[in-house]
N, CA and C of each residue as an Amber inpcrd file, in Angstrom:
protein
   357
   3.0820000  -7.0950000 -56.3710000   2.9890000  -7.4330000 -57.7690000
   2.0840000  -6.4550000 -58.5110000   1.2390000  -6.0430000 -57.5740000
   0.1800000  -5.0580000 -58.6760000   0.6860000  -3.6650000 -58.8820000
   1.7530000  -3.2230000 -57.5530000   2.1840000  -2.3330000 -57.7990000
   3.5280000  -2.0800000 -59.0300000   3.9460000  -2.9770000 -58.9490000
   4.7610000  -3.1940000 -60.5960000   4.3420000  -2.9640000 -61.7250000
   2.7700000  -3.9510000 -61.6640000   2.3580000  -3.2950000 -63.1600000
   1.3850000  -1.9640000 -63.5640000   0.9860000  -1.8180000 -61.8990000
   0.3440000  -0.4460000 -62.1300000   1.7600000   0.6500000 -62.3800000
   3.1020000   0.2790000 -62.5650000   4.0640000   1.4500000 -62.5740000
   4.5390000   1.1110000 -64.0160000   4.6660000  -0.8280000 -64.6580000
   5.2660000  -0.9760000 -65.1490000   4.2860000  -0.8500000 -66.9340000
   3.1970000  -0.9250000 -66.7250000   2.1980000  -0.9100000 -68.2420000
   2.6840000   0.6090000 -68.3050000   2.5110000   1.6080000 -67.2900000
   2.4980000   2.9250000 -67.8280000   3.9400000   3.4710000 -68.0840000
   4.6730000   2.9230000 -67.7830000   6.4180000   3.2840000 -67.9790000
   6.2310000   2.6640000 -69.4260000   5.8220000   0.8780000 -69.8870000
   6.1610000   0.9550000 -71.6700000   5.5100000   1.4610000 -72.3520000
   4.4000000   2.2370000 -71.7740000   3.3530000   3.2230000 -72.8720000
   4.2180000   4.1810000 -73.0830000   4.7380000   5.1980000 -72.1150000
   5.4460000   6.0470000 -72.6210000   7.0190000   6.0810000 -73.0010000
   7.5180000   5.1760000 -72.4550000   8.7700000   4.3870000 -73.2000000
   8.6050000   4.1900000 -74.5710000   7.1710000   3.3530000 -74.8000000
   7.2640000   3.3380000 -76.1790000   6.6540000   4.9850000 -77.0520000
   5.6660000   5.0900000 -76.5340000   5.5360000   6.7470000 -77.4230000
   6.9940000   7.2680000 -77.4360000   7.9580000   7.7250000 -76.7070000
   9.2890000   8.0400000 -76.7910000   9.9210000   7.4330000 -77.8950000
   9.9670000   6.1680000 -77.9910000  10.7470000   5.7360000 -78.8630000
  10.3210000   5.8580000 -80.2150000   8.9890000   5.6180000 -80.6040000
   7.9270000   5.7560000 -81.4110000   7.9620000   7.3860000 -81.9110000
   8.2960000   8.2860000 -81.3620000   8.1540000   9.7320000 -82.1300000
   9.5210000   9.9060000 -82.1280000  10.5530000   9.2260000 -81.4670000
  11.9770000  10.4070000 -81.1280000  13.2920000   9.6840000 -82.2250000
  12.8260000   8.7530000 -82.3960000  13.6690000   7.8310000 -83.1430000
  13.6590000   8.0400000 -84.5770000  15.2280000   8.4350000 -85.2110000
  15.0070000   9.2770000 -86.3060000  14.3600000   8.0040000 -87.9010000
  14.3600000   8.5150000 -88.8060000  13.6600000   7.8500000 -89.7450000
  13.9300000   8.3310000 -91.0110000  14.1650000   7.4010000 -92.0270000
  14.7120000   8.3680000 -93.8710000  13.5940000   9.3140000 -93.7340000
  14.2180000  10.2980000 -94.7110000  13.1520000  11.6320000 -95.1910000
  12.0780000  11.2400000 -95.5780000  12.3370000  10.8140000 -96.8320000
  11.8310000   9.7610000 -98.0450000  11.2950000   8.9130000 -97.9330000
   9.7630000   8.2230000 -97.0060000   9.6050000   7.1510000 -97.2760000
   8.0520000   6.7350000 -97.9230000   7.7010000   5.4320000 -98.8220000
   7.5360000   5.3610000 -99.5850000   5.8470000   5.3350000 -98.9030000
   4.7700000   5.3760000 -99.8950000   3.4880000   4.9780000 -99.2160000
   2.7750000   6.1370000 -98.1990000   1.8820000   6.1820000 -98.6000000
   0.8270000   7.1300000 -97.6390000   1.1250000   7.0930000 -95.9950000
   1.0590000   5.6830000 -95.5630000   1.1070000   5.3770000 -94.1500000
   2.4400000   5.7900000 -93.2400000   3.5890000   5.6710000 -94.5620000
   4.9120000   6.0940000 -94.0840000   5.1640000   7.2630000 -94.2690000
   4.6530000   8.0010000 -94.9920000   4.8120000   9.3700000 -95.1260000
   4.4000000  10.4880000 -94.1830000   3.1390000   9.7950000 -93.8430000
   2.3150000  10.5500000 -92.6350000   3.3260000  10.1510000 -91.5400000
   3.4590000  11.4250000 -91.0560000   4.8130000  11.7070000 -89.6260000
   3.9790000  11.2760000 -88.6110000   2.7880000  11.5730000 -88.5900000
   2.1690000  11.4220000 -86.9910000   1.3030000   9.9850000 -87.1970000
   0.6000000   9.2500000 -88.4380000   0.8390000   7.7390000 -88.0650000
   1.6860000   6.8660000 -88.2040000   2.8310000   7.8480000 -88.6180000
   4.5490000   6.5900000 -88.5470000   4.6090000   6.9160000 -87.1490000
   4.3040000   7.5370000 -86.4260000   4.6610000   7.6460000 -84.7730000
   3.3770000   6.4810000 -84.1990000   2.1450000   6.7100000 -84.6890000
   1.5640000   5.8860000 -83.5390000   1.5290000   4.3410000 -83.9620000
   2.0470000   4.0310000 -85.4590000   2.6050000   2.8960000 -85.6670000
   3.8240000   2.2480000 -84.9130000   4.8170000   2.7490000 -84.7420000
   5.8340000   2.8250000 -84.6640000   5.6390000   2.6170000 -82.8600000
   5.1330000   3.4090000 -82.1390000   4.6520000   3.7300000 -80.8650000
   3.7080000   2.0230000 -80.3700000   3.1130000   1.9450000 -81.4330000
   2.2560000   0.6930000 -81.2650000   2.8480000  -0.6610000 -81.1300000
   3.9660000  -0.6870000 -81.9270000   5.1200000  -1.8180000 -82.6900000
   5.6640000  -2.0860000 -80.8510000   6.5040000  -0.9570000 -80.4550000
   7.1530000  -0.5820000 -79.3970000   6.4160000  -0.8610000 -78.2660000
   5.8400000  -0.6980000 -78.1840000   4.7670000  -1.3710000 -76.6760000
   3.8830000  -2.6680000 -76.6280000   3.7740000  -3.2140000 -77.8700000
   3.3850000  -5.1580000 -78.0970000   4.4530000  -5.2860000 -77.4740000
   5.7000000  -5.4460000 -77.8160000   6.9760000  -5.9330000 -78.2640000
   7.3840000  -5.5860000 -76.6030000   7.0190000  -4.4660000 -75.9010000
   7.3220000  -4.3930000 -74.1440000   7.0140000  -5.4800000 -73.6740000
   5.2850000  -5.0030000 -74.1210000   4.4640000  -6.0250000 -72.9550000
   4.4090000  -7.6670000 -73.2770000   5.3180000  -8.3000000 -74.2810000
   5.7350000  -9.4210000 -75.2240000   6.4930000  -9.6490000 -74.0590000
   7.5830000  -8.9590000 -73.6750000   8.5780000  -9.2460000 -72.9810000
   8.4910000  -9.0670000 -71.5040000   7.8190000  -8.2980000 -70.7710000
   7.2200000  -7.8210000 -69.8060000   6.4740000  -8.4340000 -68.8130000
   5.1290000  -9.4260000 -69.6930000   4.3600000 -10.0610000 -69.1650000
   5.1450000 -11.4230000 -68.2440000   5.2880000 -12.2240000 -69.6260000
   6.4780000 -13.7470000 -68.8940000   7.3890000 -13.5960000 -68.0820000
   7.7700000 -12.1200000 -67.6930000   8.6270000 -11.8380000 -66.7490000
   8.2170000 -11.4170000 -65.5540000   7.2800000 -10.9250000 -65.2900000
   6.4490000 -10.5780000 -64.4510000   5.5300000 -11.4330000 -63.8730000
   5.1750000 -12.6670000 -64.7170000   4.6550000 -14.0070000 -64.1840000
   5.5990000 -15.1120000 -63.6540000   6.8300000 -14.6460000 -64.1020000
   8.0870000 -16.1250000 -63.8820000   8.5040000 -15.5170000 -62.0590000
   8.0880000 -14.3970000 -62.4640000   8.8720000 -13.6800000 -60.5250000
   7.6500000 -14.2760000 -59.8810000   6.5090000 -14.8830000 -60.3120000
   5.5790000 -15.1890000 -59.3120000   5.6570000 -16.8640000 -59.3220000
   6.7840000 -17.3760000 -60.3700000   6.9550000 -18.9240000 -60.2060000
   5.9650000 -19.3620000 -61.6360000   5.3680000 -19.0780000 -62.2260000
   4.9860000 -19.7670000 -63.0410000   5.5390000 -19.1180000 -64.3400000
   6.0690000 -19.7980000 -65.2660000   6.4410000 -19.8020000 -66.5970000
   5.5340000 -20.2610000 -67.3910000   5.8500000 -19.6070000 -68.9340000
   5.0250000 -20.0740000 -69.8220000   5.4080000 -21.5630000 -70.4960000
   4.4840000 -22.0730000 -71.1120000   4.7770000 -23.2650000 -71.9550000
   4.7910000 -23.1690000 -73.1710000   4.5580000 -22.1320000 -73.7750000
   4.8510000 -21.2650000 -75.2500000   4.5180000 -19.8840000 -75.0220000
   5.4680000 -19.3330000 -76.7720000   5.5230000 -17.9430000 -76.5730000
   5.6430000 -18.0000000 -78.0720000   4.4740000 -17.3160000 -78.4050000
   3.9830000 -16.6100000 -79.8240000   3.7070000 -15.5160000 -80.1710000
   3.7800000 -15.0790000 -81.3060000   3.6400000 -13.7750000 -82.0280000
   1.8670000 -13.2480000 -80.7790000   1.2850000 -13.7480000 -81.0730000
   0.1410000 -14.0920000 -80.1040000   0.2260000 -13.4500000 -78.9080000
   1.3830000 -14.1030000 -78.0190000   1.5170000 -13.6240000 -76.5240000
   2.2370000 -15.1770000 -76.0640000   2.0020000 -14.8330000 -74.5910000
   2.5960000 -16.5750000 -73.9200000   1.7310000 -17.2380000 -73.4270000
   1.5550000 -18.3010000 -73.8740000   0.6360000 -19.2920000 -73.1000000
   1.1310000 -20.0570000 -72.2280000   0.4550000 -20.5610000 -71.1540000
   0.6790000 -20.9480000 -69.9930000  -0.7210000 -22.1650000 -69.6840000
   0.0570000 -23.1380000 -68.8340000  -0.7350000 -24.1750000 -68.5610000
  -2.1400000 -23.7420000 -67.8470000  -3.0970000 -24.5060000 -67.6700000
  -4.5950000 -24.5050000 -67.2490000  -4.2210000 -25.4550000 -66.1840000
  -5.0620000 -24.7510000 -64.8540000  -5.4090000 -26.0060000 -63.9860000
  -6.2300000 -26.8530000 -64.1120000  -6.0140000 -28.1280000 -64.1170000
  -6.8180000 -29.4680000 -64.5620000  -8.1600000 -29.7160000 -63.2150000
  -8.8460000 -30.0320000 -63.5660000 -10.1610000 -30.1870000 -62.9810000
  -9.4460000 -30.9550000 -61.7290000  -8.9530000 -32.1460000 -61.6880000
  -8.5810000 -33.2030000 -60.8730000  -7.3490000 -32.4430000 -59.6950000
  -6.8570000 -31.1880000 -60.1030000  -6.0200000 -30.8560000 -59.0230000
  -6.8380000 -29.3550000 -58.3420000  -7.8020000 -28.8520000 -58.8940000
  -8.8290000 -28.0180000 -58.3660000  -9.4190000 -28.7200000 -57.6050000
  -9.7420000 -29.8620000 -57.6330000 -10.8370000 -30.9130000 -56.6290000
 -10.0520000 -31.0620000 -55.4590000  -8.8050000 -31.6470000 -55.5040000
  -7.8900000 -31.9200000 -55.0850000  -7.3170000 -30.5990000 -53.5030000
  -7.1110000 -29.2240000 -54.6230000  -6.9380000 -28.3480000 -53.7320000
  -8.2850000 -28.0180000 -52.7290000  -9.4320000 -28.4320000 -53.3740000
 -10.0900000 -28.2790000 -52.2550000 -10.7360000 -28.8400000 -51.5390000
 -10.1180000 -29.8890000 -51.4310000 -10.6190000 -31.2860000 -50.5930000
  -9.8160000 -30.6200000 -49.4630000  -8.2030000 -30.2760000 -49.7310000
  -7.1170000 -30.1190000 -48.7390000  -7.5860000 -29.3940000 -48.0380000
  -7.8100000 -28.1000000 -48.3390000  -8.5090000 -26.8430000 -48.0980000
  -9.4550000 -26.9430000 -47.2410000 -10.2530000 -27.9580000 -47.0070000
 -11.8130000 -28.4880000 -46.3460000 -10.8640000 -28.8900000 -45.5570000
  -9.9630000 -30.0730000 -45.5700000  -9.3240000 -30.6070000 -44.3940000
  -8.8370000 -29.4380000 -43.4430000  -7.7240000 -28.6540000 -43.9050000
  -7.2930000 -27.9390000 -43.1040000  -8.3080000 -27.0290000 -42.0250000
  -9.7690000 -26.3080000 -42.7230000 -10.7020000 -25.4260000 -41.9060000
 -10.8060000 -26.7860000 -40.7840000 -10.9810000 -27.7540000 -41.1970000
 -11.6500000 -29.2040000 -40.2300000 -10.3090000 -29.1210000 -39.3400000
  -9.3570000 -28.9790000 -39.0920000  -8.0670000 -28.9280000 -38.2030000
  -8.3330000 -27.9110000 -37.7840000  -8.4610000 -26.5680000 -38.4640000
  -8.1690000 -25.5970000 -38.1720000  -9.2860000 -25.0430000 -36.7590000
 -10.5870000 -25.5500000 -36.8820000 -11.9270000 -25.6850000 -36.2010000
 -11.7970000 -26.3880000 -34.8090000 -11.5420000 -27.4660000 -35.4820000
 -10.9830000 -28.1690000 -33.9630000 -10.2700000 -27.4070000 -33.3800000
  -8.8070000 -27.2510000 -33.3440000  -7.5300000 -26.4480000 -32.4520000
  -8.5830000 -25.7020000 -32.2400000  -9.6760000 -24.2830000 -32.2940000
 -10.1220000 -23.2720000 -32.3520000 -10.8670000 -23.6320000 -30.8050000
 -11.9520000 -24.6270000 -31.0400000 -12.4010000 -25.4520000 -30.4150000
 -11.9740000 -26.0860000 -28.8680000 -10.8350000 -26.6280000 -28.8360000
 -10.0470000 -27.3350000 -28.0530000  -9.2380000 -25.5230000 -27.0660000
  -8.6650000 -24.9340000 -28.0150000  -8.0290000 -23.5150000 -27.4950000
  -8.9550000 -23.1320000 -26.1930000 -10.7230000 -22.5450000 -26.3960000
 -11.3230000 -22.0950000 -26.3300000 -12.1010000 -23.1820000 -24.9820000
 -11.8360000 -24.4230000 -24.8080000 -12.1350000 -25.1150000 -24.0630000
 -11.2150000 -25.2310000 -22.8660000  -9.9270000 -24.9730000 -23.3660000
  -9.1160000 -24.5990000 -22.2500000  -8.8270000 -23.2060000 -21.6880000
  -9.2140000 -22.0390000 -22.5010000  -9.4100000 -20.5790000 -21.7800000
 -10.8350000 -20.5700000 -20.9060000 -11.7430000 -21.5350000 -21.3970000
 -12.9450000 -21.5070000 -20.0580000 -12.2290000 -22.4630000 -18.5890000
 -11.9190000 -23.7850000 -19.1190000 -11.2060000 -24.4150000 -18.1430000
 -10.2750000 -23.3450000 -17.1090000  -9.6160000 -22.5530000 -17.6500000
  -8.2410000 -21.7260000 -16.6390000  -9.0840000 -20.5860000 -16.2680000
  -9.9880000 -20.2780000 -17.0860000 -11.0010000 -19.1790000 -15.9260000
 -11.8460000 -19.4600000 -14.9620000 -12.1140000 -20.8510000 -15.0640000
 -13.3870000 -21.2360000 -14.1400000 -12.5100000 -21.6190000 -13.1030000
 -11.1930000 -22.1260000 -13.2930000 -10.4690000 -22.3080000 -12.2250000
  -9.8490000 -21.1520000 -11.2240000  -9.2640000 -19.2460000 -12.1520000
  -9.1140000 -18.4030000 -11.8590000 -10.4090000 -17.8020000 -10.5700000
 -11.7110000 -18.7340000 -10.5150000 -12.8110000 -17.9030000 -10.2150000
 -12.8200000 -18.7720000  -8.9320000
């Protein structure tokens, strides 16, 4: 997963600069900001890479199973883990090392058992 977005942030940066300078535009346009060629590109460049990583992100989180629960101009929001299922996961979590300790335990009681008998 990290290797995706370490390939995939830098593919819509320059995806979008591409699209952002190469994409043609009237001669004529009106206003200081539009007139200037090189900040109609990093506008334009800027527009183009929200609008990736808009689309990019929720997709890149849904391949890991979780979806959002809204999606705004903003970005996507996504649920919070609730206090009561954090407690929860780590009650389980405690149980399992407590299983996991024992077997470890019990294993280790029977590799002395079959050596003392080997001897």
């Amino acid at each position: 997963m990290a290797r995706t977005i370490r390939i995939g942030i830098p593919a819509a940066a320059l995806a979008s600069a591409a699209l952002g300078i190469f994409l043609p535009s009237a001669h004529k346009l009106p206003a200081l900001a539009l007139g200037n060629r090189e900040l109609r590109w990093a506008e334009r460049t800027l527009v183009f890479f929200y609008g990736f990583l808009l689309l990019l992100v929720p997709i890149l989180r849904a391949l890991q199973g979780e979806l959002p629960i809204e999606l705004t101009t903003r970005g996507a929001r996504y649920a919070e883990a609730s206090r009561a299922v954090v407690e929860e996961l780590t009650r389980r979590i405690a149980e399992v090392e407590r299983v996991l300790n024992g077997t470890v335990q019990f294993v280790e009681r029977l590799s002395e058992g079959a050596r003392s008998k080997d001897q």
